[in-house]
C-alpha positions as a Markdown table, in Angstrom:
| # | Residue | x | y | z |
|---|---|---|---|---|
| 1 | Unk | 46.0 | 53.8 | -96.8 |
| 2 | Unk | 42.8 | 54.1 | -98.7 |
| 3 | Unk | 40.4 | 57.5 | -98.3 |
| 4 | Unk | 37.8 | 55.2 | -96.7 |
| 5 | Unk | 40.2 | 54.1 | -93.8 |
| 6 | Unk | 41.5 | 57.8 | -93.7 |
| 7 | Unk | 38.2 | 58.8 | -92.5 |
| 8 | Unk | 37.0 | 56.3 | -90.6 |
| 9 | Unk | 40.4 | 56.8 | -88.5 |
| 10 | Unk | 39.7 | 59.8 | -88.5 |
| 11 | Unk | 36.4 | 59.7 | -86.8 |
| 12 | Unk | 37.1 | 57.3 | -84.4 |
| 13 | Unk | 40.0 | 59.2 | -83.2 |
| 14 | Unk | 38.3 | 62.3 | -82.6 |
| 15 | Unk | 35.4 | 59.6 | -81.0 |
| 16 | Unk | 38.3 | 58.5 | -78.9 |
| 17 | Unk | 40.0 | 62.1 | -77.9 |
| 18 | Unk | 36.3 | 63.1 | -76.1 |
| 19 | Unk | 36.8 | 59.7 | -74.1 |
| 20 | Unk | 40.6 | 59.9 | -73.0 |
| 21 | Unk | 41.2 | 61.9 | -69.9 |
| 22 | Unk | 45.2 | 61.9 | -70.2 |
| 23 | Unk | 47.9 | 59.5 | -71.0 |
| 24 | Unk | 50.4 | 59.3 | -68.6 |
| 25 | Unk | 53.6 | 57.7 | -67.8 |
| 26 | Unk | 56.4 | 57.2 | -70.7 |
| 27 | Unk | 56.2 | 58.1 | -74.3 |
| 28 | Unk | 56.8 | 55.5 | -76.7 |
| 29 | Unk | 60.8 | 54.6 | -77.7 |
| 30 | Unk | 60.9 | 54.7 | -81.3 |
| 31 | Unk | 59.6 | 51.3 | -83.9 |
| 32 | Unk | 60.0 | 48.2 | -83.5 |
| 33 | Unk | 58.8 | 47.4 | -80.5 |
| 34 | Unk | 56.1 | 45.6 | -79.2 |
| 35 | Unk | 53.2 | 46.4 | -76.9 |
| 36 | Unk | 51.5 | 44.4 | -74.1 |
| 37 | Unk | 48.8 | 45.9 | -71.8 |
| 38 | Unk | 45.9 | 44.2 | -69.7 |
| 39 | Unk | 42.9 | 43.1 | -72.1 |
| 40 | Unk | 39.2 | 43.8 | -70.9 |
| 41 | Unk | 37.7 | 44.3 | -74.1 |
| 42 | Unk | 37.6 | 44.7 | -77.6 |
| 43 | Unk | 38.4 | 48.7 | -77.2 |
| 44 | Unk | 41.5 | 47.8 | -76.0 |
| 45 | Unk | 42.4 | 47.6 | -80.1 |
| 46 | Unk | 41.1 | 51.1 | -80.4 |
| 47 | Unk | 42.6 | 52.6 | -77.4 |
| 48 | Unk | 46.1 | 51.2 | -77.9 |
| 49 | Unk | 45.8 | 52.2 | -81.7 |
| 50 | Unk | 44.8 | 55.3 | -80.8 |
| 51 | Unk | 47.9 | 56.3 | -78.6 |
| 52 | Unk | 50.4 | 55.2 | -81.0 |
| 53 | Unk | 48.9 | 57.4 | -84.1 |
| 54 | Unk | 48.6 | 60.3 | -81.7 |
| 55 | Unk | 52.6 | 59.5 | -80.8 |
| 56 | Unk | 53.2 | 60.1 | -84.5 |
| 57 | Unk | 53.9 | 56.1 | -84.8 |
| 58 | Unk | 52.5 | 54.2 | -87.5 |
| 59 | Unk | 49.5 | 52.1 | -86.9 |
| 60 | Unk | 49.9 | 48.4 | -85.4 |
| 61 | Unk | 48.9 | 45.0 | -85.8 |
| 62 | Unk | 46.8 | 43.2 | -83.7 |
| 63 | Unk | 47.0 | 39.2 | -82.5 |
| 64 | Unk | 43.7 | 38.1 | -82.2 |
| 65 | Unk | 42.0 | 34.7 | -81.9 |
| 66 | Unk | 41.2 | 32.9 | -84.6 |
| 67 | Unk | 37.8 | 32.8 | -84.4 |
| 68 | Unk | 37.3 | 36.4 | -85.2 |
| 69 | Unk | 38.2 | 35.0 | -88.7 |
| 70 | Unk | 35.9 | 32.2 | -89.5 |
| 71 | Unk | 32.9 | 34.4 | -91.4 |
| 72 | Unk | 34.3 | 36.0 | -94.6 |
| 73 | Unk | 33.1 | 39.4 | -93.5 |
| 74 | Unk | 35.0 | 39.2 | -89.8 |
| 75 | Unk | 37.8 | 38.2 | -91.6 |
| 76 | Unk | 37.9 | 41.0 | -94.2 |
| 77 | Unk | 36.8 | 43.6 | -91.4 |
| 78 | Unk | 39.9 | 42.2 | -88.8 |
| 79 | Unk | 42.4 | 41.9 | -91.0 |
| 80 | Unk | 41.9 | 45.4 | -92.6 |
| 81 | Unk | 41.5 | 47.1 | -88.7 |
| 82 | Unk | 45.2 | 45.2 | -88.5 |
| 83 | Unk | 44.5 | 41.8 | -87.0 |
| 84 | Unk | 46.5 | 38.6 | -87.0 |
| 85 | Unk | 45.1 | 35.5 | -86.4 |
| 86 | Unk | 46.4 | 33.3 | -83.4 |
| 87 | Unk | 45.5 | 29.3 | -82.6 |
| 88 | Unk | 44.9 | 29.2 | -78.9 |
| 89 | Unk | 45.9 | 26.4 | -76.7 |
| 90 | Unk | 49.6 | 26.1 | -78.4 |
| 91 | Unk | 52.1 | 27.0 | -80.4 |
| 92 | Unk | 51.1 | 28.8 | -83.8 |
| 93 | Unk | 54.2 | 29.1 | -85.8 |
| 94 | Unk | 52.0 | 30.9 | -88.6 |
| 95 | Unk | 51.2 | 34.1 | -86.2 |
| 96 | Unk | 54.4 | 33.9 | -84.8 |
| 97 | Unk | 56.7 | 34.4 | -88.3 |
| 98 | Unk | 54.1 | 36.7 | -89.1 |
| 99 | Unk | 54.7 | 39.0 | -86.4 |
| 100 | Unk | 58.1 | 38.9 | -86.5 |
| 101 | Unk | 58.2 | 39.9 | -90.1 |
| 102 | Unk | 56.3 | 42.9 | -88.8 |
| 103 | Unk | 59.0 | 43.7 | -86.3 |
| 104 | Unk | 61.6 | 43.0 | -89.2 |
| 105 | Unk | 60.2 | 45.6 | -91.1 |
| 106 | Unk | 59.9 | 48.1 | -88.7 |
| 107 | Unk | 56.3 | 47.7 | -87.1 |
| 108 | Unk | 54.6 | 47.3 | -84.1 |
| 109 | Unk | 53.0 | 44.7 | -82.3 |
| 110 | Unk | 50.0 | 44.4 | -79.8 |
| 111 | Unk | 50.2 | 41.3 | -78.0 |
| 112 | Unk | 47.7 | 40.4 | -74.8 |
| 113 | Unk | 50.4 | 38.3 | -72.4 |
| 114 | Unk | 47.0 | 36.7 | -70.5 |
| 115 | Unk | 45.9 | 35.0 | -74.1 |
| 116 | Unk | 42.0 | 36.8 | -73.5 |
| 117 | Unk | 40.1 | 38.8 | -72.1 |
| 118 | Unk | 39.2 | 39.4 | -68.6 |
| 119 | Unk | 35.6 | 39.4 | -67.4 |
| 120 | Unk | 35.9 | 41.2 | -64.3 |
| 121 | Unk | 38.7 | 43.1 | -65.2 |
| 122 | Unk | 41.1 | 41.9 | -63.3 |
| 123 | Unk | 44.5 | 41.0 | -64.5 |
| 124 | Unk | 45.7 | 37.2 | -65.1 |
| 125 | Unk | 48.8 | 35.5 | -65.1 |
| 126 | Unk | 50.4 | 36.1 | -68.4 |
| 127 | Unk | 51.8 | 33.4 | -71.2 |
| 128 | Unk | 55.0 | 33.3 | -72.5 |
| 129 | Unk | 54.1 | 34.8 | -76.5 |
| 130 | Unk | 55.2 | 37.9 | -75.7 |
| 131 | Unk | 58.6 | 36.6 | -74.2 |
| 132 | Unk | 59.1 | 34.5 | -76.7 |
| 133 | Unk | 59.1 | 36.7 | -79.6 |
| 134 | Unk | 60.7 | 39.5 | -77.6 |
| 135 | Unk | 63.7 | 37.3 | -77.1 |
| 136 | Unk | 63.7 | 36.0 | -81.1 |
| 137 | Unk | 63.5 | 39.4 | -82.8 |
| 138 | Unk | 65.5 | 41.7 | -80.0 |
| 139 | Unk | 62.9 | 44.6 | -80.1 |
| 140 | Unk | 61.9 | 45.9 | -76.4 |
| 141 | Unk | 59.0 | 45.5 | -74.8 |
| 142 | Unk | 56.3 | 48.7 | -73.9 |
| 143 | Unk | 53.9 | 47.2 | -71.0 |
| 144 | Unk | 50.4 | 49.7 | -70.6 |
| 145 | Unk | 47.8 | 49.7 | -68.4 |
| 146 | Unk | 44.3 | 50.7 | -69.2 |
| 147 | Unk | 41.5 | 52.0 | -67.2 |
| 148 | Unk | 38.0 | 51.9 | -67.9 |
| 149 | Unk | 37.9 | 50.2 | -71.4 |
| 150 | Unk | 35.7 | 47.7 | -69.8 |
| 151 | Unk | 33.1 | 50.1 | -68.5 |
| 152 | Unk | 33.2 | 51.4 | -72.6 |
| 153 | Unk | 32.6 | 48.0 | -74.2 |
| 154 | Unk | 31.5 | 45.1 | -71.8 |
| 155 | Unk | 32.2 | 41.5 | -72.6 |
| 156 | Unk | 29.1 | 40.9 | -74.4 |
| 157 | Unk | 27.6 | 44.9 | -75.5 |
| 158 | Unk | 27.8 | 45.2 | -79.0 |
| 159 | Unk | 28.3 | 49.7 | -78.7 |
| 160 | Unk | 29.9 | 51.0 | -77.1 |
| 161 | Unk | 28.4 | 52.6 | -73.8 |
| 162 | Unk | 28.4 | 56.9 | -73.4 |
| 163 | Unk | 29.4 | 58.9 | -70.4 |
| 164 | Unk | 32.6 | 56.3 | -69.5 |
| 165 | Unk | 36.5 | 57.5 | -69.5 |
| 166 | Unk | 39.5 | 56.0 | -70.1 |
| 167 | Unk | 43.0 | 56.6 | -69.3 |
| 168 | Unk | 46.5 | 54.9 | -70.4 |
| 169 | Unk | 49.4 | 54.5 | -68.3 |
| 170 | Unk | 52.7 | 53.7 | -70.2 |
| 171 | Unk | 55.6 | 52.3 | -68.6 |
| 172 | Unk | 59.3 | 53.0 | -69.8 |
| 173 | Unk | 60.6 | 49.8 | -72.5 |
| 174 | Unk | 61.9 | 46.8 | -70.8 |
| 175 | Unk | 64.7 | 44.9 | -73.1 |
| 176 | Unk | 64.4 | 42.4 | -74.8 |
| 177 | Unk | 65.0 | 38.8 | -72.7 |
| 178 | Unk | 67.7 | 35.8 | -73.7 |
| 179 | Unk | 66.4 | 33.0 | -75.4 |
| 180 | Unk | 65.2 | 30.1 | -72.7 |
| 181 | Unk | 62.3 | 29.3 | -71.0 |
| 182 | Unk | 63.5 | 30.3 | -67.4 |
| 183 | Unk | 64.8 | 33.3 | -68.9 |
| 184 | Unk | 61.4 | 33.7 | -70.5 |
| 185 | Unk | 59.0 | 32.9 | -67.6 |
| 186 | Unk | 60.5 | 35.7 | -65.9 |
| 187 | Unk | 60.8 | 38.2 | -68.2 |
| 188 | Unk | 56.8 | 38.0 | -68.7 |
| 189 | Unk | 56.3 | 38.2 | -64.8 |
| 190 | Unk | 58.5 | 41.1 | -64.8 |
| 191 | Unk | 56.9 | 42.5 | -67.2 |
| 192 | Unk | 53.2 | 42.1 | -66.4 |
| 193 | Unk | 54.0 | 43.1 | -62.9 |
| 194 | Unk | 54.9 | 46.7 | -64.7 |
| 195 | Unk | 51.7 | 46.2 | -66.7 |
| 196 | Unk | 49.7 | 45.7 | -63.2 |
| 197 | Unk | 51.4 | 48.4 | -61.6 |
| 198 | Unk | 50.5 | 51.3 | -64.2 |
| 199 | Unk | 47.3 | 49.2 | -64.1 |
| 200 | Unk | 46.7 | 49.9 | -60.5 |
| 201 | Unk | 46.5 | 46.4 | -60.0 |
| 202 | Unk | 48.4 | 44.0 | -57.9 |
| 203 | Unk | 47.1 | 40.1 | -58.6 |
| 204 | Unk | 48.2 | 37.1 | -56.6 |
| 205 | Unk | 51.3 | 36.0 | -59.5 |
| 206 | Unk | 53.3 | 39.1 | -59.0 |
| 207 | Unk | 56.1 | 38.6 | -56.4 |
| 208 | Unk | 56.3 | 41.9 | -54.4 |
| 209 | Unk | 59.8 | 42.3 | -54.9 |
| 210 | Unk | 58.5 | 43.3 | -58.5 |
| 211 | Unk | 56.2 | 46.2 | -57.3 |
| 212 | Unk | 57.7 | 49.3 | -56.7 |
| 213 | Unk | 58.5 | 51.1 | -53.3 |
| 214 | Unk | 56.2 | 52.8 | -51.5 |
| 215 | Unk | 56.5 | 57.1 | -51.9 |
| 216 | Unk | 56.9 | 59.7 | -49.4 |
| 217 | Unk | 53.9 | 61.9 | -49.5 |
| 218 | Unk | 53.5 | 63.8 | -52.4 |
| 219 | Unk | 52.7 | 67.1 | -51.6 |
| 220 | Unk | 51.7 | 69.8 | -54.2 |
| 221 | Unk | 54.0 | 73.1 | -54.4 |
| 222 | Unk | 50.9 | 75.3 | -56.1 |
| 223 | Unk | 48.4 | 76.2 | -53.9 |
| 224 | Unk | 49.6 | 74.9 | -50.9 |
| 225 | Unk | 47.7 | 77.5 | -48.8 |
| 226 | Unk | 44.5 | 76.2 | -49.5 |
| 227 | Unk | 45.9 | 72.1 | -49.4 |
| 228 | Unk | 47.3 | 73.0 | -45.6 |
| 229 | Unk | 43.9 | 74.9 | -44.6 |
| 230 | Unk | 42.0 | 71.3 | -46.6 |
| 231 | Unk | 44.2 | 69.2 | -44.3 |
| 232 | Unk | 43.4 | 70.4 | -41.4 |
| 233 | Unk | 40.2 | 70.7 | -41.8 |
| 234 | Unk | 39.9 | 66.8 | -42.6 |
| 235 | Unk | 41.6 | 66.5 | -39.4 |
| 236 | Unk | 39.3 | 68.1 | -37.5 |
| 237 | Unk | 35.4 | 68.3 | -36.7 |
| 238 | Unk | 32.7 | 70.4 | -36.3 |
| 239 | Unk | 33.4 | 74.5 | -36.0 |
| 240 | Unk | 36.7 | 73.8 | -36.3 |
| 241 | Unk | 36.8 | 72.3 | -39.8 |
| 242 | Unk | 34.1 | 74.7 | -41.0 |
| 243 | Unk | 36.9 | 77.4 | -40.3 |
| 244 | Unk | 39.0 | 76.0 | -42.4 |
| 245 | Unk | 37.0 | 75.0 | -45.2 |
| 246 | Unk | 35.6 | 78.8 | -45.7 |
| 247 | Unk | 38.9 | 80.0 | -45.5 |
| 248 | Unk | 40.2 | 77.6 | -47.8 |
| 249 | Unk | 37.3 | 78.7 | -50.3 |
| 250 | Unk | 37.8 | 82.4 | -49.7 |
| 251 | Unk | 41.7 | 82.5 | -50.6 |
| 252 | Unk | 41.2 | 80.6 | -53.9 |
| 253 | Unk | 38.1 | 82.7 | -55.1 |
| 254 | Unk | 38.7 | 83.9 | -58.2 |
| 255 | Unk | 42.3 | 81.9 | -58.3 |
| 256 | Unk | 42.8 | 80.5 | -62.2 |
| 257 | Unk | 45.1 | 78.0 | -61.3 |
| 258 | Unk | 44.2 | 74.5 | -61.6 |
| 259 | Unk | 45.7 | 73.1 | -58.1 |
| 260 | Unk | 43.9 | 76.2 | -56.8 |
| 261 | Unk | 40.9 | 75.2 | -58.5 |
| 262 | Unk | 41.2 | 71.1 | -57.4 |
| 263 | Unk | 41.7 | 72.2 | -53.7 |
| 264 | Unk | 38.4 | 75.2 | -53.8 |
| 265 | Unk | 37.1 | 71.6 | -55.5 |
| 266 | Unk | 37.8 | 69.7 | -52.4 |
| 267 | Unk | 37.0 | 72.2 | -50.0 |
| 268 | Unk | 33.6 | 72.6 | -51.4 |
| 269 | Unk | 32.8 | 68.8 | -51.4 |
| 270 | Unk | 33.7 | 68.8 | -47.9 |
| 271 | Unk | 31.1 | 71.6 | -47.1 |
| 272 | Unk | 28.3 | 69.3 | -48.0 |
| 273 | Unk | 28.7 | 67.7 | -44.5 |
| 274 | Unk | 27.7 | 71.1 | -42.7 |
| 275 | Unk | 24.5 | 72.1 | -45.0 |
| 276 | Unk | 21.4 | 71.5 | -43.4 |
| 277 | Unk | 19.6 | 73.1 | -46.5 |
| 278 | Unk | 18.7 | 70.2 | -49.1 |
| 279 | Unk | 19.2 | 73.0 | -52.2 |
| 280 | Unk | 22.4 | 74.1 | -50.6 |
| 281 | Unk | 23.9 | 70.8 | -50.8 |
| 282 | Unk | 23.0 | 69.6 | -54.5 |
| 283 | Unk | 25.0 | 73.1 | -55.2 |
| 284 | Unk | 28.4 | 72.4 | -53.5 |
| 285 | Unk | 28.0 | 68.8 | -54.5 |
| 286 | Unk | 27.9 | 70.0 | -58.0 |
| 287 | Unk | 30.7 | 72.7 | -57.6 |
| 288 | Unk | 32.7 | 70.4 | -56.0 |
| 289 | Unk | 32.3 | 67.6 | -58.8 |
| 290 | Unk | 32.8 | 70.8 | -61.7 |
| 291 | Unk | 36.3 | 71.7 | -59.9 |
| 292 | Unk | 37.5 | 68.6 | -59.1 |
| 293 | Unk | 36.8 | 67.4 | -62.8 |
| 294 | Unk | 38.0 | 70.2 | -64.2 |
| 295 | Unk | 41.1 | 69.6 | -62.7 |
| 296 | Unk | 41.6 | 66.2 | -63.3 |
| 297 | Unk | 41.1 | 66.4 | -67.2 |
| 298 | Unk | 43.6 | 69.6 | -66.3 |
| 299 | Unk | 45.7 | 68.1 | -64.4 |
| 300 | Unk | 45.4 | 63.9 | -65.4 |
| 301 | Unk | 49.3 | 63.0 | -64.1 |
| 302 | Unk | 48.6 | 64.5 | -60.6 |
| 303 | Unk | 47.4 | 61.7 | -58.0 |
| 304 | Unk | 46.0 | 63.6 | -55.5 |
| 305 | Unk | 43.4 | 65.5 | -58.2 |
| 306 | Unk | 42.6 | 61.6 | -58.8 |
| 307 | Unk | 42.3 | 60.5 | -55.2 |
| 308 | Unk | 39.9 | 63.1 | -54.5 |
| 309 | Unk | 37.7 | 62.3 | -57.6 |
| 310 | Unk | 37.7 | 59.0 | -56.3 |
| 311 | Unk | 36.7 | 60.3 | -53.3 |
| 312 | Unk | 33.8 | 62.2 | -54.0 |
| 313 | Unk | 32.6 | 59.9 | -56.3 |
| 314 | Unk | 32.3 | 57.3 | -53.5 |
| 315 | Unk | 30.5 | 60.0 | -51.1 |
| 316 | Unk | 28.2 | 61.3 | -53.7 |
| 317 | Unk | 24.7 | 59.8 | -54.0 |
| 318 | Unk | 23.7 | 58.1 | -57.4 |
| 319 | Unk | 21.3 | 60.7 | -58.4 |
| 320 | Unk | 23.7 | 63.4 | -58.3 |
| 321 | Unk | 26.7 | 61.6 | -60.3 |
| 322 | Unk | 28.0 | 59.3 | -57.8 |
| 323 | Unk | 29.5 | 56.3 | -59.1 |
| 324 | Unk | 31.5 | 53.5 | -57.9 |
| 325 | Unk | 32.9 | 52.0 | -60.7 |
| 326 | Unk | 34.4 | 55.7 | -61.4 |
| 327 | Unk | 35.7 | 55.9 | -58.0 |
| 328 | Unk | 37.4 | 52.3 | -58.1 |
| 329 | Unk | 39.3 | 53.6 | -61.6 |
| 330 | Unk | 40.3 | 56.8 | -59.4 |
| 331 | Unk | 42.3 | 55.0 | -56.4 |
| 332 | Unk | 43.7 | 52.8 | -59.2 |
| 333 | Unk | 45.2 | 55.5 | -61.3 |
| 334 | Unk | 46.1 | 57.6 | -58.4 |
| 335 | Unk | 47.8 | 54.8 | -56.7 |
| 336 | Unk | 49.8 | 54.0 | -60.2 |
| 337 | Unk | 50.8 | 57.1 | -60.1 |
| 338 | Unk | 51.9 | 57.6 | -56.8 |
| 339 | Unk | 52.5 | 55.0 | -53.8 |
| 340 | Unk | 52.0 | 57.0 | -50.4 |
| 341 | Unk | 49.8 | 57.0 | -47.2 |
| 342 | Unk | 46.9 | 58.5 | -49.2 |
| 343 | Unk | 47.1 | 56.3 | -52.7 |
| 344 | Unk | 47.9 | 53.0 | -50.5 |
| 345 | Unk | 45.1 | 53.4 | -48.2 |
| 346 | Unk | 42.4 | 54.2 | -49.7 |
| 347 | Unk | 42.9 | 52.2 | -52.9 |
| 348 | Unk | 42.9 | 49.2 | -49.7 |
| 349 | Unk | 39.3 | 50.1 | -48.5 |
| 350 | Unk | 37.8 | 50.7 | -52.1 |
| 351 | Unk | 39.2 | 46.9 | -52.6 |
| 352 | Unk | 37.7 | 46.0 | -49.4 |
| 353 | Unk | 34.4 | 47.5 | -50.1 |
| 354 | Unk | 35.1 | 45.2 | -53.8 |
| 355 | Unk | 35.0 | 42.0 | -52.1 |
| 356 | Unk | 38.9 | 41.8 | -53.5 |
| 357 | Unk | 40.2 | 41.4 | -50.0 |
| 358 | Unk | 43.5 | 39.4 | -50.6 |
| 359 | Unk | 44.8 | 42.2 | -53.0 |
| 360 | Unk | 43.7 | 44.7 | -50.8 |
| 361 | Unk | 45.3 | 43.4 | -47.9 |
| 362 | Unk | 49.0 | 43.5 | -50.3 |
| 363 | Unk | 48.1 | 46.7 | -50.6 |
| 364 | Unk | 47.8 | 47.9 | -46.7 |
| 365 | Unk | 51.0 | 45.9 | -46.1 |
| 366 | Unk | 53.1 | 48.8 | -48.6 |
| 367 | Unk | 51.2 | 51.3 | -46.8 |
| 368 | Unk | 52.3 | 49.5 | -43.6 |
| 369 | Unk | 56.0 | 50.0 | -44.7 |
| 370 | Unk | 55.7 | 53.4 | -44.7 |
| 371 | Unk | 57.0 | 55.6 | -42.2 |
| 372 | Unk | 53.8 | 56.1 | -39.7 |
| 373 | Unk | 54.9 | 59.8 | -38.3 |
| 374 | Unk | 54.7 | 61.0 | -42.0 |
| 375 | Unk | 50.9 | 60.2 | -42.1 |
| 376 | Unk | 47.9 | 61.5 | -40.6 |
| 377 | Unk | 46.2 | 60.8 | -37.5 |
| 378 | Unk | 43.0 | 59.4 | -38.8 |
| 379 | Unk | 44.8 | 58.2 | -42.0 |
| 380 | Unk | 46.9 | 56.0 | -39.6 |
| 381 | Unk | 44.2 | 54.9 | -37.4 |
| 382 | Unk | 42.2 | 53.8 | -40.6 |
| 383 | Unk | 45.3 | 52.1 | -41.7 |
| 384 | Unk | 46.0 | 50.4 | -37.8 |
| 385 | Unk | 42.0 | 49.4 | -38.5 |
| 386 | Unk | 42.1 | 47.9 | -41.9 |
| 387 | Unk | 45.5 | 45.6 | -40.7 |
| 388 | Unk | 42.8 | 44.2 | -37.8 |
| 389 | Unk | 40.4 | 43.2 | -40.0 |
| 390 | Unk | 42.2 | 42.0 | -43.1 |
| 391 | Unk | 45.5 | 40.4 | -41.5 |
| 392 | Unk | 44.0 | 39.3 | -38.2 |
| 393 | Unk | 45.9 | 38.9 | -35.0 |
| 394 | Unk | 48.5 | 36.6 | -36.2 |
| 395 | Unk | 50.2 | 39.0 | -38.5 |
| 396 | Unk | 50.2 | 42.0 | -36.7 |
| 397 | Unk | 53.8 | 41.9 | -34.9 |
| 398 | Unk | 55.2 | 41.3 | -38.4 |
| 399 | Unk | 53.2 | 43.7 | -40.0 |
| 400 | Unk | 52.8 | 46.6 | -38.1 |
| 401 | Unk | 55.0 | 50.2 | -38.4 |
């Protein structure tokens, strides 16, 4: 590796580090193997690269469309970043011994299952590359989902945008398939359903036998004074929920313990409902978004610290931070991580609210499978409300609790 690409890797790593909130799920198995994540944008390279140098794994190679090679000074820049050039619209024997003789030797490979990128960001039904040379060389398969690389670097922005996060969820290695094309077509689907779920994604191709089961309530064992005191108060209403909430925020002054600090975090986002004083209220709101922040760049592999970021970023008002983009990558991660009343439902409404209602209707049914005793009363009234309006009359007897 030359000193030039030292440094430059160098400074877009520590570029990268500032823009990462966590990576969660599996680390890596050990080279070769190859990689396969959902593609929104040309960081996607950078991210994935990223991960695998700060796993201690050497850097991979890229498939990318041919295209990115016609001018002589693409060409040099993509094939020194790692790239491999790939025909689109069939079979391309060239990329495809030259991956493998990557695997052969020990290296990784990146490979995007759904051929390009998504505009929207929504995941598409994958191709059968990734199947294909999985089953030839015998190396596993790592699927990763990505948040927020499309907020970074847009389809069409040519830098990189500032003030946008990112997160990586990696799923444990699926084995490599038999050779076929049955066996093939649904290895991939199996595989991208993994990909969707650390994605927090579920698009029309996955069967739902290949999502996982819905999760009993996750409940936190630190600072579960303050959670209960949180709870109720969200149960309640007026005096009532005040109570709690300046109870909550007395026992966790001064507490240095981050689920201490998320729950004084969602206590004092809740408090903005009961200030009358316009000063007062851009002060919690801030506290609330410092804690709660805090604790998720703390705390990135809890769900609930995620759910309530979500949360407040949906409540917030633009001019104080409030974002909805943000709070859409929230209920995604937190329902990746977790599938219980909580994740379920409220990654359902911010679907809703996305115009996304078939997915967000797949959503409510897991929710629906849940037991209904375990939840809340006005989570499960939500829930009961959400069925009416997405499934209709017609599927209620079938999918109610």
């Amino acid at each position: 590796m030359t000193v030039l690409r030292r440094i430059m890797l160098s400074l877009l790593k520590r570029w990268v580090d500032r823009r990462v909130i966590g990576v969660l799920g599996e680390k890596p198995p050990a080279p070769p193997f190859i990689v396969t994540a959902n593609h929104t944008s040309y960081f996607d390279h950078v991210v994935l690269a990223w991960w695998l140098l700060c796993s201690g794994l050497p850097y991979p190679k890229f498939l990318s469309k041919s295209e990115l090679f016609d001018s002589p000074l693409s060409a040099w820049f993509n094939r020194r970043a790692g790239g491999i050039p790939v025909e689109r619209g069939g079979a391309d024997t060239d990329a495809f011994d030259a991956s493998r003789a990557v695997l052969e030797g020990g290296g990784i490979i990146v490979m995007y299952a759904e051929g390009t990128r998504s505009r929207d960001g929504w995941i598409r039904a994958p191709r059968r590359g990734v199947a294909a040379l999985a089953a030839e060389t015998r190396v596993p398969v790592v699927p990763v989902g990505l948040f927020g690389v499309n907020a970074v670097l847009p389809i069409g922005s040519r830098w990189p945008r500032r003030r946008r996060r990112i997160a990586v969820h990696v799923a444990p290695p699926v084995p490599p398939p038999e050779l076929g094309r049955a066996a093939g077509q649904d290895f991939i689907l199996r595989v991208f359903a993994r990909v969707a779920g650390c994605a927090g994604q579920w698009p029309a191709f996955v069967d739902p036998s290949f999502m996982p089961s819905p999760e009993a309530p996750c409940r936190p064992s630190r600072g579960s004074a303050a959670h209960i005191l949180v709870e109720r108060a969200l149960g309640s209403s007026g005096d009532e929920a005040h109570r709690y909430l300046r109870r909550a925020l007395t026992i966790t002054r001064g507490v240095r313990c981050d689920y201490a600090r998320l729950e004084r975090g969602r206590a004092a986002g809740q408090m903005v409902q009961f200030t009358r004083n316009p000063f007062a209220l851009i002060v919690w709101a801030l506290r609330s978004k410092r804690l709660i922040w805090r604790s998720v760049r703390r705390l990135p592999g809890l769900a609930l610290a995620w759910h309530v970021w979500a949360s407040l970023m949906e409540r917030l008002p633009r001019w104080l931070g409030g974002d909805r983009e943000a709070a859409r990558m929230g209920h995604r991660v937190a329902v990746s991580l977790v599938q219980d009343h909580r994740t379920l439902l409220h990654t359902a409404l911010s679907l809703r609210d996305a115009g996304r209602t078939d997915e967000a209707a797949r959503w409510l049914m897991l929710f629906l499978r849940l037991d209904p005793t375990a939840a809340t009363p006005t989570r499960l009234h939500r829930g009961l409300a959400l069925r009416d309006e997405l499934l209709g009359g017609d599927a209620l007897a079938e999918a109610g609790p």
